[in-house]
MIKELUM-508524 format. One record per residue: x, y, z of N, C-alpha, C in turn; residue in three letters. Coordinates in steps of 0.05 Angstrom, whole numbers, plus 32768, in hexadecimal, padded with zeros to 4 digits. Each point is the difference from the previous one (the first is absolute). Layout:
BEGIN
XYZXYZXYZALA
...
// end
This chain:
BEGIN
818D7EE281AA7FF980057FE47FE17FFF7FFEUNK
7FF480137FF67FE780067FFB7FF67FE87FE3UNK
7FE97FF9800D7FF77FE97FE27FF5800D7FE9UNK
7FF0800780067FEB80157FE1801180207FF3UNK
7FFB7FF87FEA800C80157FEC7FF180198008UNK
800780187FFE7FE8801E8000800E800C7FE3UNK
7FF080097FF1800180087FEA7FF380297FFAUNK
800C80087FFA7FF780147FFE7FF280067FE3UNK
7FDC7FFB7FFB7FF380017FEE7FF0801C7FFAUNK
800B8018800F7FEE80177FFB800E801C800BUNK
8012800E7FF380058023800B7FF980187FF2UNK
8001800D801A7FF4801D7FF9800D80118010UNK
800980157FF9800480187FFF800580228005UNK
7FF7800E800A7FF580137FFC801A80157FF4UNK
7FFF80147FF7801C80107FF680058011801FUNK
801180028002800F801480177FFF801E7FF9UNK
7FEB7FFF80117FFF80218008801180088013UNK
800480247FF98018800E80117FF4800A8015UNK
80107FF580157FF37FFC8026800080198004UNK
7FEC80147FF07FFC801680157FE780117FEEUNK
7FF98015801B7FE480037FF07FF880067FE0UNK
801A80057FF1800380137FEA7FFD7FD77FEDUNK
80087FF080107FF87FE17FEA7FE780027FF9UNK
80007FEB7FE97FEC7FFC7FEF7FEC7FE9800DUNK
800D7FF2801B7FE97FE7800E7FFC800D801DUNK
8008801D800280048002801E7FDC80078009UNK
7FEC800D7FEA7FDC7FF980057FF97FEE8002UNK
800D7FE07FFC7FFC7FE47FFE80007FF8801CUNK
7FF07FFA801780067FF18014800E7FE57FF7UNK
80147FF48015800A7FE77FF37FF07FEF8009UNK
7FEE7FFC800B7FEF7FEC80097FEE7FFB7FD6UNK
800180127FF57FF180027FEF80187FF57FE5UNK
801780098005801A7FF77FF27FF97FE27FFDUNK
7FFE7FF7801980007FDE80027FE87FF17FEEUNK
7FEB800E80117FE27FF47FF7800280047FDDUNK
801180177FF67FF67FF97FE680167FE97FF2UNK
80187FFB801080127FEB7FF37FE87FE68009UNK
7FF87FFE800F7FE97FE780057FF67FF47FE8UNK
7FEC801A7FF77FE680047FF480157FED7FE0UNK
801880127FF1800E7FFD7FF180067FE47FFBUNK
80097FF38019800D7FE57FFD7FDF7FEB7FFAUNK
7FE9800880137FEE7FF77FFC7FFC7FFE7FEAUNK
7FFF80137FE97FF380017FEC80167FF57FEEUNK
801B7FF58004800A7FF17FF27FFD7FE78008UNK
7FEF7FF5800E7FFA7FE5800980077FF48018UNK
8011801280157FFE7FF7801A7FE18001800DUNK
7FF87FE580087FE28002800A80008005801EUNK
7FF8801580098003800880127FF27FF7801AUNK
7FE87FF87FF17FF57FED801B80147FE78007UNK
800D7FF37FF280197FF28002801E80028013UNK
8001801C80038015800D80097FF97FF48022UNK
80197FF4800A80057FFD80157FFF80128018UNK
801680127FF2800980188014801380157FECUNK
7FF880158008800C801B7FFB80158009800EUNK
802080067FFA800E7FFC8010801580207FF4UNK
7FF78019800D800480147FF68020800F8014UNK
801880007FFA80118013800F7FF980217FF9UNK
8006800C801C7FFC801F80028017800A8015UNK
80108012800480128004800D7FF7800E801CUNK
7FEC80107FF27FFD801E80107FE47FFC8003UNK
7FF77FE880177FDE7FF780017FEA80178018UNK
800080157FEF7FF2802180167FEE7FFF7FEAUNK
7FF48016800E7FE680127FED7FFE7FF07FF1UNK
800480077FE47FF17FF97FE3800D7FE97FFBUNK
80147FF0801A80107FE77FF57FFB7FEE8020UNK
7FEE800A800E7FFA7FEA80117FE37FF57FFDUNK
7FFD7FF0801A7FE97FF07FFD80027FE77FEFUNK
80137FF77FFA80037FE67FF37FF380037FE5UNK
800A80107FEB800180117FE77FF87FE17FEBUNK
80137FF080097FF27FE47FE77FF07FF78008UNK
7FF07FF6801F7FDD80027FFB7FF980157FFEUNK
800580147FFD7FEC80167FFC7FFB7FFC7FD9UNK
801A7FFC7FF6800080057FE37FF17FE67FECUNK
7FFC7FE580157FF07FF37FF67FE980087FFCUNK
7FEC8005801C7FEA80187FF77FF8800B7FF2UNK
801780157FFC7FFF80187FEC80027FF57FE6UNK
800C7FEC7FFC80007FF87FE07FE97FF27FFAUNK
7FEC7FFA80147FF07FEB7FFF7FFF7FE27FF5UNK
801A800480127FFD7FD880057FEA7FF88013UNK
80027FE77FF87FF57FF0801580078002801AUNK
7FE9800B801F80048000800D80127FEC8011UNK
7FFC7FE97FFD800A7FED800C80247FF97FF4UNK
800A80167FF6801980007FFF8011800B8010UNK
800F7FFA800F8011800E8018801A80107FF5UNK
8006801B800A801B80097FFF800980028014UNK
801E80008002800F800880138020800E7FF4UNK
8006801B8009800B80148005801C7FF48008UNK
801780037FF5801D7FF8800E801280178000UNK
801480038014800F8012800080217FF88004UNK
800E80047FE2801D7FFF8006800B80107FF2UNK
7FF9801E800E800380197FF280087FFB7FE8UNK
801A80097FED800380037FE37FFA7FE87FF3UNK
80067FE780177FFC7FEC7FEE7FE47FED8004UNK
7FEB801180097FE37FF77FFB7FF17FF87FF4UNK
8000800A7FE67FF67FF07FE480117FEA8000UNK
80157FFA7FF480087FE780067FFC7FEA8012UNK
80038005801B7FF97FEE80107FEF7FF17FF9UNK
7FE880177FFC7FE57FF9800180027FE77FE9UNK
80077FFC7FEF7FFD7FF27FEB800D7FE68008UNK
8014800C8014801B7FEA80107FEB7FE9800DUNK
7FEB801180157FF27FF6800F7FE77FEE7FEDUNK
7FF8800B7FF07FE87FF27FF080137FE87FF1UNK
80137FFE7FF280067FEE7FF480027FEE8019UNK
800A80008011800B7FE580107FEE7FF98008UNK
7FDE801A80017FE87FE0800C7FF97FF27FE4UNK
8009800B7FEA7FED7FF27FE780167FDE8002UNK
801D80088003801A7FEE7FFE7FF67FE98011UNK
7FF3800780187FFD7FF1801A7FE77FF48005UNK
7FEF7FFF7FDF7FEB7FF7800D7FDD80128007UNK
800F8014800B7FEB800B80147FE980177FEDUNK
800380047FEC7FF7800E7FEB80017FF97FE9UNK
7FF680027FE87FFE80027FE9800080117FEAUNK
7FF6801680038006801C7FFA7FFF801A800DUNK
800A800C8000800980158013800780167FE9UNK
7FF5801F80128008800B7FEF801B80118015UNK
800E80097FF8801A801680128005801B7FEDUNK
800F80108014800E80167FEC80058014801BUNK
7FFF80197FF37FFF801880157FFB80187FF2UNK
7FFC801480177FF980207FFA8011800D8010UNK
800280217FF8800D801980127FF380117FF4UNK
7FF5801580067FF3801B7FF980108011800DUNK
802280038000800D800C80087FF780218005UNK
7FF3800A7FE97FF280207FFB7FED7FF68022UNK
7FEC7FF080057FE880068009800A7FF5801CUNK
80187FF7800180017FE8801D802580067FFDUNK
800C8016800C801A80028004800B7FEB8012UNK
801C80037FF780167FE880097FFC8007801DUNK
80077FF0801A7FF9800280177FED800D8010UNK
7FE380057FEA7FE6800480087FF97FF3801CUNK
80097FE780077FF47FE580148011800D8019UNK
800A80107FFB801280108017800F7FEA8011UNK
80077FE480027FFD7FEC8005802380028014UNK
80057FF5800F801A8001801580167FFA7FF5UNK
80017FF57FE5801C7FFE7FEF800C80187FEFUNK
7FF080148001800C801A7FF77FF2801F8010UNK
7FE67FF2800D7FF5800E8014801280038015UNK
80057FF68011800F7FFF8018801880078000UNK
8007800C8003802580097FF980147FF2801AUNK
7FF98000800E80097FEA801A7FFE7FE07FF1UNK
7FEF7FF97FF47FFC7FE77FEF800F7FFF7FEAUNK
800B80127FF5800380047FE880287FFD7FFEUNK
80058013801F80167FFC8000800C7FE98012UNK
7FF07FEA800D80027FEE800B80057FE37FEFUNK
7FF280007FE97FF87FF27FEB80137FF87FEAUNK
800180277FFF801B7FFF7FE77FEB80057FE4UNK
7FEA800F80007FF380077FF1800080157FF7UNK
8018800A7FE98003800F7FF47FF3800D7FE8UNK
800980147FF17FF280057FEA80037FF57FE7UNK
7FF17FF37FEB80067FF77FF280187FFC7FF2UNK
800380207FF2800B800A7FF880218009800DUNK
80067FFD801580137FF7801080087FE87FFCUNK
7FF57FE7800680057FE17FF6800580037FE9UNK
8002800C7FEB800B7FFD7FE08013800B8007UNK
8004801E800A801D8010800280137FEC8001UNK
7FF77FEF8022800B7FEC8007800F7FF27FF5UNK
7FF27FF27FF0800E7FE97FE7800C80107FF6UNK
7FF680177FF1801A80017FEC801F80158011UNK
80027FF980118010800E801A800B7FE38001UNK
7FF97FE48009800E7FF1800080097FF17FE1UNK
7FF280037FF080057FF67FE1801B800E7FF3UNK
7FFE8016800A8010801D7FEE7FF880087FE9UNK
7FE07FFD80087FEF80087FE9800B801C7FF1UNK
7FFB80107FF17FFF801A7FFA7FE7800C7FF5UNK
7FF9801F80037FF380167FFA7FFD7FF57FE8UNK
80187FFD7FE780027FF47FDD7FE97FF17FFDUNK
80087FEB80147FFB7FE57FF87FE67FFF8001UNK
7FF38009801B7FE48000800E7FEA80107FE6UNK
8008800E7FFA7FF7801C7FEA80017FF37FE6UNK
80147FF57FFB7FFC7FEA7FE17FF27FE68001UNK
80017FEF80177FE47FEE80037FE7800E7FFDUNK
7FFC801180107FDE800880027FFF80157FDBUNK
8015800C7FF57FF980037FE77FFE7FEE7FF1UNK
80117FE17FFA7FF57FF57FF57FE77FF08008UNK
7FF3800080147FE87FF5800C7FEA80087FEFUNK
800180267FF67FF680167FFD7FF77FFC7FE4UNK
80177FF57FEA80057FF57FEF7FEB7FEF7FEEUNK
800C7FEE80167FEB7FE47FF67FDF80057FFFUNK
7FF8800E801A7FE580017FFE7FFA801B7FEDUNK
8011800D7FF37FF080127FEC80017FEC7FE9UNK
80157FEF7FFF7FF97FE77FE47FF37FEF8008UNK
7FF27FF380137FE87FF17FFF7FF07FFC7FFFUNK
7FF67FEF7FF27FE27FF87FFA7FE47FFF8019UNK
7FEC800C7FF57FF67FF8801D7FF77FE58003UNK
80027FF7801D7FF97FE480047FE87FF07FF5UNK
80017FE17FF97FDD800A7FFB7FF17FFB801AUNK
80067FF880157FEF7FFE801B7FF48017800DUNK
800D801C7FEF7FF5801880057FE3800C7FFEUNK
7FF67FFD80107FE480117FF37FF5801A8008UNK
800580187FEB7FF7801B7FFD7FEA8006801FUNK
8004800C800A7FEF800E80148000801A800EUNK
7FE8800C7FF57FF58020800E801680127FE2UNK
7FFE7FFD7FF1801180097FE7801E7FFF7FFCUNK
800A7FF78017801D7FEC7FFC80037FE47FF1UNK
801280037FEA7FFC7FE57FF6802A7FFF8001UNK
8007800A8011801D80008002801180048016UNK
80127FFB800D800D8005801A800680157FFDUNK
7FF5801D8018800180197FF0801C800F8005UNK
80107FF1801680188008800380197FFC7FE8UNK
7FF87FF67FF280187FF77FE77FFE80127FF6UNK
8020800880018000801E7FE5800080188011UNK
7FFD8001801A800880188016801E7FFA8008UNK
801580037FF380188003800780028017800BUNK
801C800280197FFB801580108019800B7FF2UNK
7FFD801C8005801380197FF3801180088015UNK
801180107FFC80108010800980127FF08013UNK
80138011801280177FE980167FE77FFE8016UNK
80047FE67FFE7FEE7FFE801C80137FFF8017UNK
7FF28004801F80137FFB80077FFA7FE18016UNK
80157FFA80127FFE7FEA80167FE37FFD800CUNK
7FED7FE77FFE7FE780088010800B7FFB801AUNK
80137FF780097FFB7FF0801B801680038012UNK
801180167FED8022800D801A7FF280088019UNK
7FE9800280018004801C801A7FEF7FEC8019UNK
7FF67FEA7FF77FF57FF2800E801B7FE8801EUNK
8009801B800A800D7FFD8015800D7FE38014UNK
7FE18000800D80007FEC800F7FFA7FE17FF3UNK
7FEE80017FEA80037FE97FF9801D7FFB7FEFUNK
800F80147FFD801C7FF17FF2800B7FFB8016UNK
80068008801A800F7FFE80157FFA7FE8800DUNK
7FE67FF87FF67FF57FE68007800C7FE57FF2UNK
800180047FEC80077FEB7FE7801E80017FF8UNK
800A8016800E802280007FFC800A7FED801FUNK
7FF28009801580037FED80187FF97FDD7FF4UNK
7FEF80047FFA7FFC7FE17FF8800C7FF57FF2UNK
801580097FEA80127FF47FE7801480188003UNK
80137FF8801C801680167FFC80197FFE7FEAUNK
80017FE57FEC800C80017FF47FFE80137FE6UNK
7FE580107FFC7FF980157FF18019800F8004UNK
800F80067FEF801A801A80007FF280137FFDUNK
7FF380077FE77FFF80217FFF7FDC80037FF1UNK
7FEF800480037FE3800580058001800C7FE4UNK
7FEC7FEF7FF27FFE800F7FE87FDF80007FF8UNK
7FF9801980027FE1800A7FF77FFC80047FE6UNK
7FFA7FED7FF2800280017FDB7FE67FFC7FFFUNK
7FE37FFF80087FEB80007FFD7FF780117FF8UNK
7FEF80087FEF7FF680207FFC7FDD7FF97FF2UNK
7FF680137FF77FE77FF980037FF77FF17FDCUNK
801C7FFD7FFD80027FF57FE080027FDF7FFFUNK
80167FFE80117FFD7FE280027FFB7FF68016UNK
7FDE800B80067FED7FF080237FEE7FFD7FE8UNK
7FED7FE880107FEE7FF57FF17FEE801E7FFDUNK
7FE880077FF87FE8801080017FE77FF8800AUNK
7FF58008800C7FED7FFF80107FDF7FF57FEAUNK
7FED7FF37FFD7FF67FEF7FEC7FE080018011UNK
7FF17FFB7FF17FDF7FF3800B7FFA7FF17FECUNK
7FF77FE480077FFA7FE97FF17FFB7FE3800DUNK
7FF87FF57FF67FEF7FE5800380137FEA7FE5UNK
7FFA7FE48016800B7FE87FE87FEA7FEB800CUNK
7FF97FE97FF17FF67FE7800480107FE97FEEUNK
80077FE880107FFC7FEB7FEE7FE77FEB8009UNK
7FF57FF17FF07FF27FEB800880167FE38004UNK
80037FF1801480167FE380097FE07FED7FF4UNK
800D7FF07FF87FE87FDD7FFC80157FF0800CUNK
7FEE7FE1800280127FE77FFB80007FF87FE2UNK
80067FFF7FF680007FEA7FE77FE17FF17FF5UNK
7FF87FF780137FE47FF07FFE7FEA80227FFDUNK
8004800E800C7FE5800E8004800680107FE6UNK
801F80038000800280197FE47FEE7FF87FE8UNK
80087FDF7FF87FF87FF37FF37FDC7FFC7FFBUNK
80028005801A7FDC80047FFF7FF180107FF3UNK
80128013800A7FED80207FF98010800F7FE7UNK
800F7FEF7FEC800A80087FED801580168001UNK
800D800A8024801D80107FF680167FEE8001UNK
800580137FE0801E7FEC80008017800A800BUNK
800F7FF18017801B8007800A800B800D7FECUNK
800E801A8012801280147FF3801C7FF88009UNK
80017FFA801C800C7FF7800C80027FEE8018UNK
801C7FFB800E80017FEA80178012800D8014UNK
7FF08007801880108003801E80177FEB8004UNK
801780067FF880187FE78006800080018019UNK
8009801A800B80087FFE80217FF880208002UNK
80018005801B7FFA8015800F80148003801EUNK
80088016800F800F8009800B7FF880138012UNK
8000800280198000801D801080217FFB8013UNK
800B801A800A8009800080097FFC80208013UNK
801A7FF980158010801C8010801580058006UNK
800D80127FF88018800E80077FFB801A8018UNK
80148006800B800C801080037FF080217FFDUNK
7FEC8007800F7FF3801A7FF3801880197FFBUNK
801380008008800E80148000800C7FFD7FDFUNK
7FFC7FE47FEC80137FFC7FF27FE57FF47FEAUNK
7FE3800D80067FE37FE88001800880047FE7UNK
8003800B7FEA800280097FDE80147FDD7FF8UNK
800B7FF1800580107FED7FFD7FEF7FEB8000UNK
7FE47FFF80117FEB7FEA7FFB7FF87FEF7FE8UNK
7FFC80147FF47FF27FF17FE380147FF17FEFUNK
801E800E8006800B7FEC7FF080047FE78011UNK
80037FFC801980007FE8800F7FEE7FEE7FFAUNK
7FE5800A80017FDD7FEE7FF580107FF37FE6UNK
800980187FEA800C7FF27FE880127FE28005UNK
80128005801280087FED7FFD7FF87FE7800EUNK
7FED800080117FF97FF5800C7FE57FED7FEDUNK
7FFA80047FF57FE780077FEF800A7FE27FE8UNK
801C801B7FF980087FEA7FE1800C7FE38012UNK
800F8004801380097FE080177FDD7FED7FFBUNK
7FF6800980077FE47FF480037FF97FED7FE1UNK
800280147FFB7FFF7FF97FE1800D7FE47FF0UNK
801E8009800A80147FF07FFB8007800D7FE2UNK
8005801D80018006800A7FE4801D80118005UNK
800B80077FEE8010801A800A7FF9801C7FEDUNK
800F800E80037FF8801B7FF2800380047FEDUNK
80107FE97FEF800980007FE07FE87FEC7FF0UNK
7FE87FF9800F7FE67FE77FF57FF0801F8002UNK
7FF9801380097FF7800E7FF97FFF80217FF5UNK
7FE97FFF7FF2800880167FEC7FF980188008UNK
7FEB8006800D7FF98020800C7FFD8002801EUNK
8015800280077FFA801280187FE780178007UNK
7FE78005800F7FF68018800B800580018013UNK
80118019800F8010800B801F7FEE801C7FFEUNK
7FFB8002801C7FF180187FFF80198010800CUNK
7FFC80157FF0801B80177FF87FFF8017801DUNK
80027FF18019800080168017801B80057FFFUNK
800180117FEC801D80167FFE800E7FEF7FF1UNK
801780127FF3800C7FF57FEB801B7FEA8010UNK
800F8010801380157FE880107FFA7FE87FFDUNK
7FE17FFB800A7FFC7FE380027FFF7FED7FE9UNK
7FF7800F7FE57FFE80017FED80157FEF7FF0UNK
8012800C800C801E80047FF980117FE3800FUNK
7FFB80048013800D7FE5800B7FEA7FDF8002UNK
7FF280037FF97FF07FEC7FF180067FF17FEEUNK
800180197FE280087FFA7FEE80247FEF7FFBUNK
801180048016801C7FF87FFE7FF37FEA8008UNK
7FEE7FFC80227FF77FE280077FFC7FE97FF1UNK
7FEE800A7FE67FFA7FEB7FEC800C80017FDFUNK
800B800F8009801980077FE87FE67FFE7FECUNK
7FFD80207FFE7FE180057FEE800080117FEDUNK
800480077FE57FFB80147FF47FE680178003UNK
7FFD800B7FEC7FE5800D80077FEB7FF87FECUNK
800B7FED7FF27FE67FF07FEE7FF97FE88011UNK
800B7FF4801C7FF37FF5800B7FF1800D8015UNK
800A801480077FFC801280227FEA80147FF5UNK
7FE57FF9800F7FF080197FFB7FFF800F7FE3UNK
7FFA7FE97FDE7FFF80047FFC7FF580177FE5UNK
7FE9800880127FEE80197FFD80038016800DUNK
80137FFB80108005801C80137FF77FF4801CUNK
7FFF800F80157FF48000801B7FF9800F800FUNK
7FF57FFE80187FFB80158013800680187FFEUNK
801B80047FFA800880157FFC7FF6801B7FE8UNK
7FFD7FEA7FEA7FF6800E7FE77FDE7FFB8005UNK
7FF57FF780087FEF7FF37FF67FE38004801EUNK
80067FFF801980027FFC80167FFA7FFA8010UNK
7FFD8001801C80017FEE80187FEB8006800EUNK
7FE97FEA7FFC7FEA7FFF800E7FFE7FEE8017UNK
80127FFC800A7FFE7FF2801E7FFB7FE98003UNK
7FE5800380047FF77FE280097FF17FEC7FE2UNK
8008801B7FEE7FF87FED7FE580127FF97FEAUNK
80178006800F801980057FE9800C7FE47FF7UNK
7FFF7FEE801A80017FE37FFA7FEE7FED7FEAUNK
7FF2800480097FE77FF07FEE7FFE80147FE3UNK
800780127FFC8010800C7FEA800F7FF67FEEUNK
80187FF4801480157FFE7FF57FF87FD97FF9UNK
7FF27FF28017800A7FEB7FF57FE880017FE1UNK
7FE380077FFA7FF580047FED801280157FEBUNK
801480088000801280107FEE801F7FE27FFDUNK
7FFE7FED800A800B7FE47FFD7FF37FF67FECUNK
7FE87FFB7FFF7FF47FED7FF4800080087FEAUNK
7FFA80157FF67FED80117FEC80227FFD7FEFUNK
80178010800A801E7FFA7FF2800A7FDE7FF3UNK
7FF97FED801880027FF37FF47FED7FEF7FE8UNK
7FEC800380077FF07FFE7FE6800F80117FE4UNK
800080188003800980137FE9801E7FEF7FFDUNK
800E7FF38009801780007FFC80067FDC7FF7UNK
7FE97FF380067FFF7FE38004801E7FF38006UNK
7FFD800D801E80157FF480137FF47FF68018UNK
800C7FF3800F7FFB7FEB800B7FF8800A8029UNK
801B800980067FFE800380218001801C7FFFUNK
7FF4800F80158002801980057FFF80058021UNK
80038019800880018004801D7FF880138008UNK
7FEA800880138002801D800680087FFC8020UNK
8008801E800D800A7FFB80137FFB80218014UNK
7FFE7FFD80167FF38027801080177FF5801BUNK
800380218006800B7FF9801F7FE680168004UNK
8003800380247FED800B800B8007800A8013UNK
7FFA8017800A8001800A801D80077FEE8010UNK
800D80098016800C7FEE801A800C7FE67FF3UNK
800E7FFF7FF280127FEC7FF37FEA7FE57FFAUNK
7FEE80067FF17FF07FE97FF480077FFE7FE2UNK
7FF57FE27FF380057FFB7FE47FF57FF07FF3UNK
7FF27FFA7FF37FF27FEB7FEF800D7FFF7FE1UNK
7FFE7FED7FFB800A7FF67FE67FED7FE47FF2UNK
7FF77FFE7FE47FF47FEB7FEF80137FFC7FF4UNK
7FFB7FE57FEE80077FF77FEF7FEE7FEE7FEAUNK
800480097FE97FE17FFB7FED80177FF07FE9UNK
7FE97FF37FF380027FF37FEC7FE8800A7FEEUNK
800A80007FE47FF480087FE97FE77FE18001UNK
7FF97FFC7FFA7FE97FEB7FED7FFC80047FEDUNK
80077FE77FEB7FF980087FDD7FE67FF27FFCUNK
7FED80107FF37FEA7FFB7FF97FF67FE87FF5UNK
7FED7FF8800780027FDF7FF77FF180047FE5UNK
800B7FE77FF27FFE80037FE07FE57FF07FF6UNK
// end
């Protein structure tokens, strides 16, 4: 058990731009994404010469996303040199970590304030840019059991007995919610986006299967779970997350320093979680972190009120929600990835600053966000609201 409290006294934002050149952040280097969430939190009173360490997830660390992007973005925001970043990678679930990782040095002692979050410039820095041996190598790939995403959902809902219906009425009501939501207030307007620009692009017409024809990786994942009877491709390009460019930050304190420098806790790191599954089945991660996360905790799923799951496909979606026996006024709800969408390595730190910000609006108490990740990875938080002292 960790001794010191970490408190989350400062988030920011950026709105989700659509990951391709026709988005509204795709002129934005994300090194610049970051530096201006910096500059932002600064000017709400994180003192930056103060800042311990910068602790930024990125999935896809090439070109315009390598070189260790959170020292670079200290720099660029003009912090104080003598602030260090460092760069993490647990593909989808990278922003989170990152936050995973900063809270437990603030918990442990070893820091005091820290800032975390993540980026993806999905438009400027494509998904397996790093060409890297887990989807590079096809000898690796089929050795591994490193399939296509989008195969691992088929998956589930092949063993669930998901349906085409079902999958298609989750991600519409996902679609739903975020045309009725408010915007967050941790959001802040940038390059003339003051909105997630994907909300409100519902897709038209029959779509059809994204991921029938992808052969070998079903032949792969039907070998691995031969109890699969009959292969069902209900994915389509309606209910897969969307492709996103964007940036998140929170500022972590202890208690003593928040107090110093006048931010008041928004919130409290209860517990934190990584895990691994199974890459052939990797989409099942995040709810494991979940539960792994709330055990830590010592809570169960009925102590809290909002679930954030990052929406890699609607199946998973779907069998989550039975997991924690969840409506959709607790599950994602503003929408998700899907409506809303999936910036990678920032979608976590998204979601848990899309925790806080709900439960404030809602003055409820426990919340959760939760990512799986490529090659069967998963991170999961668990936050507590803080009521303002009187």
């Amino acid at each position: 058990m960790l001794g010191t409290d970490c408190f989350v006294v400062a988030t920011a934002r950026t709105p989700r731009g659509k990951g391709s050149p026709k988005g509204a952040l795709h002129g934005v280097l994300p090194v610049e994404l970051v530096a201006e969430l910096l500059r932002v939190i600064a000017a709400r009173g994180v003192r930056a010469s103060e800042v311990d360490d910068v602790v930024i997830g990125c999935a896809t660390q090439v070109d315009d996303q390598g070189a260790n992007l959170a020292r670079t973005a200290t720099l660029v925001a003009g912090w104080d040199a003598r602030v260090p970043g460092a760069t993490v990678n647990r593909f989808c679930a990278s922003g989170l970590d990152a936050i995973g990782v900063a809270a437990a040095r603030v918990r442990a002692g070893d820091a005091a304030l820290v800032v975390a979050g993540g980026v993806e410039s999905v438009s400027r820095v494509p998904m397996l840019a790093d060409r890297g041996p887990l989807y590079g190598d096809p000898a690796i790939a089929a050795r591994i059991g490193a399939v296509h995403m989008g195969v691992s959902a088929d998956l589930i809902a092949s063993l669930d007995g998901a349906t085409r219906d079902a999958c298609d009425a989750y991600a519409d009501a996902s679609r739903r919610k975020a045309r009725a939501a408010r915007p967050p207030p941790s959001l802040v307007p940038m390059h003339g986006l003051d909105r997630d620009e994907l909300v409100g692009r519902d897709p038209d017409g029959e779509l059809p299967p994204l991921f029938a024809d992808r052969a070998a990786d079903i032949a792969l994942a039907r070998a691995r779970y031969p109890q699969v009877a009959a292969w069902r491709a209900v994915h389509t390009r309606g209910s897969s997350p969307q492709l996103a460019d964007a940036a998140a930050v929170v500022a972590l304190a202890d208690r003593a320093t928040a107090d110093r420098l006048g931010l008041p806790p928004r919130a409290r790191v209860v517990a934190t979680a990584t895990c691994a599954v199974d890459p052939v089945i990797m989409l099942t991660a995040g709810q494991l972190a979940a539960e792994r996360a709330l055990a830590r905790a010592g809570l169960a799923a009925r102590d809290v009120a909002v679930f954030e799951f990052a929406e890699a496909f609607a199946a998973t979606c779907l069998r989550f929600m039975r997991a924690f026996d969840l409506d959709h006024e607790r599950m994602n709800p503003n929408g998700g990835t899907i409506a809303r969408g999936h910036a990678f390595g920032a979608t976590g730190a998204i979601l848990a600053i899309d925790v806080v910000d709900e439960l404030a609006r809602r003055g409820a108490r426990y919340g959760v966000a939760c990512v799986s990740g490529a090659a069967g990875l998963g991170s999961a938080i668990v936050l507590e609201r803080i009521q303002a002292r009187v």
